[in-house]
C-alpha positions as CSV (number, residue, x, y, z in Angstrom):
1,X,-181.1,42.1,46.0
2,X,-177.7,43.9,46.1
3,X,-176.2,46.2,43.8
4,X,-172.5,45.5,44.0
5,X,-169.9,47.5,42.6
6,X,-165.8,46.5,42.0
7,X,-163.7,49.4,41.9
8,X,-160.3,46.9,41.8
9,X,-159.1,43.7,42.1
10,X,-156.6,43.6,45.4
11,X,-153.9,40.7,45.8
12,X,-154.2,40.0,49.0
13,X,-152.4,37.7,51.2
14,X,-154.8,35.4,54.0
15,X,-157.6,38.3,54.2
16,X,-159.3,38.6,57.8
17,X,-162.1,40.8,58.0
18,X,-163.0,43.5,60.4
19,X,-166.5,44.4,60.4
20,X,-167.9,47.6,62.2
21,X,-171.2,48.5,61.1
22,X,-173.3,51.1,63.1
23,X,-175.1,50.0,66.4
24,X,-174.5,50.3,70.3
25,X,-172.4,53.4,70.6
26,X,-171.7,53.0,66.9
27,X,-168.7,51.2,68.3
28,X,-167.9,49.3,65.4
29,X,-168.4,51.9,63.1
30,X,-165.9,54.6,65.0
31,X,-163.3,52.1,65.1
32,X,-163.6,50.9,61.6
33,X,-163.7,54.0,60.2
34,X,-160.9,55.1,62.1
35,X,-158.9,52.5,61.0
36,X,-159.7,53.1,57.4
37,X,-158.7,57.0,57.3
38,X,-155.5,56.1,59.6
39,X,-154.0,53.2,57.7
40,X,-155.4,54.5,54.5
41,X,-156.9,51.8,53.5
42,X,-158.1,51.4,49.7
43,X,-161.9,51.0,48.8
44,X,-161.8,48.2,46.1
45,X,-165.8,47.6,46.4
46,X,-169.4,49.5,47.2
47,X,-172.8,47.6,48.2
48,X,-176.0,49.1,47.8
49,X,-179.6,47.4,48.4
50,X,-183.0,48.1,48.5
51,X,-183.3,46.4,51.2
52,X,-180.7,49.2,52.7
53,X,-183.0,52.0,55.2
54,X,-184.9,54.0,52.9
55,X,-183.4,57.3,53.1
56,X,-180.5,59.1,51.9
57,X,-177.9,60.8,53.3
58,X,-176.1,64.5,52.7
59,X,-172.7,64.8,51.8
60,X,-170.2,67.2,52.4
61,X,-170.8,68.7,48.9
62,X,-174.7,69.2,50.1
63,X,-176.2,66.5,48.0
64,X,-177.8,63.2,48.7
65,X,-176.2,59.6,48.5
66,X,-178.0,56.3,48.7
67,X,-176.9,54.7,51.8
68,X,-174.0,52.1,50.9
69,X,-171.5,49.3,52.7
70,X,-168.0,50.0,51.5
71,X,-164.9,47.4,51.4
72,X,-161.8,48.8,52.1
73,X,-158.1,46.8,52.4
74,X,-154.5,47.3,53.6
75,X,-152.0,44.7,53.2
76,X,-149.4,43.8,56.1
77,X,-146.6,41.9,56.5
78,X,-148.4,38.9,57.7
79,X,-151.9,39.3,56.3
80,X,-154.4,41.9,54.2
81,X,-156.9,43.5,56.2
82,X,-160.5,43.9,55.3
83,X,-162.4,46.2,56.8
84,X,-166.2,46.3,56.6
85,X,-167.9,49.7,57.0
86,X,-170.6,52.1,56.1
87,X,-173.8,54.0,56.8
88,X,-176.2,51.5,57.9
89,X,-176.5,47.8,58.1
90,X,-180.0,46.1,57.1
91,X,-182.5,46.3,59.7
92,X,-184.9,43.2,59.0
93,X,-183.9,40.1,60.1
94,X,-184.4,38.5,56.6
95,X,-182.3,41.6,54.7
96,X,-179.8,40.9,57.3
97,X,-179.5,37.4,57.3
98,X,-179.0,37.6,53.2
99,X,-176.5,40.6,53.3
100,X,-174.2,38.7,56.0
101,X,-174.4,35.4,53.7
102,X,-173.7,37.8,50.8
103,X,-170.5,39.0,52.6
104,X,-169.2,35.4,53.1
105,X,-169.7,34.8,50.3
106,X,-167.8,37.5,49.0
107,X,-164.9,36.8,51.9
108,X,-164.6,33.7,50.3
109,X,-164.1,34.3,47.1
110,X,-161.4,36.5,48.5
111,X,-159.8,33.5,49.6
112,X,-160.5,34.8,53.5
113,X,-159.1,33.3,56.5
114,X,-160.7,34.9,59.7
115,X,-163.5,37.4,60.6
116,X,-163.2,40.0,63.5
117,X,-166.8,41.9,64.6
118,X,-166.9,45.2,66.6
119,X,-169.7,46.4,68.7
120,X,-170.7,47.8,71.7
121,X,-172.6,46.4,74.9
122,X,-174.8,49.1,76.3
123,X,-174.4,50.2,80.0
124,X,-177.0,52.3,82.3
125,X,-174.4,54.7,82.7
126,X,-171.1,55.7,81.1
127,X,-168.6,54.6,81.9
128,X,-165.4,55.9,82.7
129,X,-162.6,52.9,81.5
130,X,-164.4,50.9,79.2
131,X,-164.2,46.9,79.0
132,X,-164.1,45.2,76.4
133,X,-165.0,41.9,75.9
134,X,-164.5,39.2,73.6
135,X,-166.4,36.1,72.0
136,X,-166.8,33.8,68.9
137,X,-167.4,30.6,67.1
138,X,-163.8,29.0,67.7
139,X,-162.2,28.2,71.6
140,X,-158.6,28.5,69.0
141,X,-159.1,31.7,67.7
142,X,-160.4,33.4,71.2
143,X,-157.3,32.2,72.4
144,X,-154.7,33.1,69.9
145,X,-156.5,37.1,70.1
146,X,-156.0,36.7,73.5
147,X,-154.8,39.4,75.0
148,X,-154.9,41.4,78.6
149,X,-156.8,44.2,77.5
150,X,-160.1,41.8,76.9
151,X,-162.5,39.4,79.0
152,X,-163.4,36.6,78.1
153,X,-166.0,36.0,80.5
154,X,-169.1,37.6,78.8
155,X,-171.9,34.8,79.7
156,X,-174.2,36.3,81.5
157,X,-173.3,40.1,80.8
158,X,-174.5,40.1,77.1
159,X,-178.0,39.0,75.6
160,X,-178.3,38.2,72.0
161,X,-175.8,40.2,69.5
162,X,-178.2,41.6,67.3
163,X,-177.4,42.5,63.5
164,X,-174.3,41.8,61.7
165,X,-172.1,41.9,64.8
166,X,-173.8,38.6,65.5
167,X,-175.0,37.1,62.5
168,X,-171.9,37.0,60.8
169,X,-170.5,34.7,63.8
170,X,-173.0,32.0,63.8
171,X,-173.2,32.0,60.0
172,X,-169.3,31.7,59.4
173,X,-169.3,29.4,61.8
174,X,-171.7,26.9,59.5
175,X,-168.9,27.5,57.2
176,X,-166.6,26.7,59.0
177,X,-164.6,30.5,58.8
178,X,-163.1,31.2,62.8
179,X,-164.5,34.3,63.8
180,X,-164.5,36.4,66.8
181,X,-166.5,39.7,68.3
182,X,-164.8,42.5,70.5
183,X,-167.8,44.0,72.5
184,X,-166.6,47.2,74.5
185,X,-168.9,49.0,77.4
186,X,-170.7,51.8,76.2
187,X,-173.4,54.3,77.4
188,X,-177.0,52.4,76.2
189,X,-178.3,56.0,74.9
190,X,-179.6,56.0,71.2
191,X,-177.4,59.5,70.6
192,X,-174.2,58.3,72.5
193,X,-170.9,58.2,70.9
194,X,-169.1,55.1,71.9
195,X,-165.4,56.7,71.4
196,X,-163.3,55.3,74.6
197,X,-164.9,52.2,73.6
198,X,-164.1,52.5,70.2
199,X,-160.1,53.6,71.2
200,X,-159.9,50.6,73.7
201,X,-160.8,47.9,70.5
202,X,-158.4,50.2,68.8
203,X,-155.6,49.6,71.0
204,X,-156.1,45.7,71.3
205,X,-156.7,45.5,67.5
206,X,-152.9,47.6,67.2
207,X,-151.6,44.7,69.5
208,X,-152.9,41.7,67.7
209,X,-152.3,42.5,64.1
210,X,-149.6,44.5,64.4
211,X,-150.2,47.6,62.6
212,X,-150.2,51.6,63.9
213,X,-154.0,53.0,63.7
214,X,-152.9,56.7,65.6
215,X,-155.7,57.8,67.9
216,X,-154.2,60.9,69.0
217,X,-157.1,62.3,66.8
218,X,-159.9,60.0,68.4
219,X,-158.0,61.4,72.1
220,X,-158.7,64.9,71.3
221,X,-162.6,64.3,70.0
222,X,-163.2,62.0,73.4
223,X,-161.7,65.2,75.7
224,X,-164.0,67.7,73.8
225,X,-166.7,65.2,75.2
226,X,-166.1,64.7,78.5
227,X,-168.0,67.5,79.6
228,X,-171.0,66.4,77.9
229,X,-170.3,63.1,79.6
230,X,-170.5,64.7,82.9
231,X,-173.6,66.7,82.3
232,X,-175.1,63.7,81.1
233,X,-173.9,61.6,83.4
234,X,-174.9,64.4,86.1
235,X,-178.8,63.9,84.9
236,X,-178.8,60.2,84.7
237,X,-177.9,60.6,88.8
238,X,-180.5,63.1,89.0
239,X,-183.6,60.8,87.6
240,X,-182.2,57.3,88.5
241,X,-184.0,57.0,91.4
242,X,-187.2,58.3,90.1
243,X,-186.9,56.3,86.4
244,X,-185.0,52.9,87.0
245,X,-183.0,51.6,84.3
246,X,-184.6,48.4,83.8
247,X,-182.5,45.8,82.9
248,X,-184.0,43.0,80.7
249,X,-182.8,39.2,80.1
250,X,-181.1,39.0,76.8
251,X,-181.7,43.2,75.5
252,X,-178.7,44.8,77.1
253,X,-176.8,44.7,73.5
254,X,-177.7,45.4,70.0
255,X,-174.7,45.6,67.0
């Protein structure tokens, strides 16, 4: 079911892994990816399926790739970081349920100690200073990660976390890996970018692990947004009264 190529064979020292797949705000995805290109992380493995979206995608050379899941790491002082990231994430329940268990498996082998998920939780509006809040399978590991940029009381303001995000929480947990989710308030709009979300996890992630992920770059592509923000937000006040958000039980967050 997946194709999966090794490009090295890192020593790593008590891996955790970050996941940030695309979803809400692609909030995981931004801050992943950020993290990647600013601590120039290594790729040392590639994932492709066919039960990956059936497209392809057009890279910066004009041609078309097969949509893939990279691995990347970066050793610290303390611990090797391995951060989860790429195009898409499988969208059946059944695809996604086998790539996570595919991944712990993986993580495993790696000899891996924790698991850290990033998404977003989508808002009727956007908002202005992001939250972001924090679960996962283990009361010890929510509060070692604590920290005063993150809530911890999310019952009640998220549903079910759809997709990897999620799965790979209540799965580890049956294996007994800790793992924990940031969630950070974004704008619940298909084509919304999810970038002070994204710098918030950023920030907290900086904090707990120690390491230097610049966003002076992610600061200048959130200011070239805000007046797209208020335009948007502009319209939203416009129609709110005439087309209610609705709010459903358990649908206010997906990955």
């Amino acid at each position: 079911m997946f194709k999966i190529k090794k490009l090295s064979n890192p020593k790593l020292k008590n891996p955790i892994l970050i996941e940030g797949l695309p979803g809400m705000g692609n909030v995981g995805k931004i801050t992943v990816d950020f993290m990647v290109e600013s601590l120039k992380a290594e790729k040392f493995m590639e994932i492709k399926s066919e039960v990956f979206p059936n497209s392809v995608f057009v890279n910066e050379e004009n041609l078309v790739e097969l949509p893939k899941i990279e691995l990347y790491y970066k050793n610290t002082k303390k611990h090797s970081l391995v951060l989860l990231c790429g195009d898409i994430q499988p969208l059946e329940e059944k695809s996604c349920h086998a790539f996570c268990e595919k991944i712990l498996d993986i993580f495993q082998e790696l000899g891996g100690t924790e698991i850290v998920t990033i998404g977003g939780i989508g808002l009727p509006s956007i908002p202005e200073k992001p939250r972001v809040f924090v679960t996962g399978n283990d009361k010890k590991l929510i509060k070692k990660y604590r920290s005063s940029n993150t809530n911890e009381k999310i019952y009640g303001v998220v549903g079910p976390i759809i997709g990897v995000s999620g799965l790979l929480l209540g799965l580890s947990k049956e294996r007994k890996i800790p793992a924990i989710s940031f969630l950070a308030e974004t704008f619940g709009h298909p084509s919304y970018l999810g970038l002070k979300g994204a710098k918030k996890v950023i920030l907290t992630l900086n904090n707990l692990f120690s390491i230097k992920v610049d966003t002076k770059g992610l600061d200048r592509e959130i200011k070239e947004m805000s007046i797209e923000e208020k335009n948007i937000s502009n319209e939203i006040k416009k129609f709110s009264n005439k087309i209610p958000f609705r709010k459903e039980p358990g649908m206010n967050y997906i990955g």
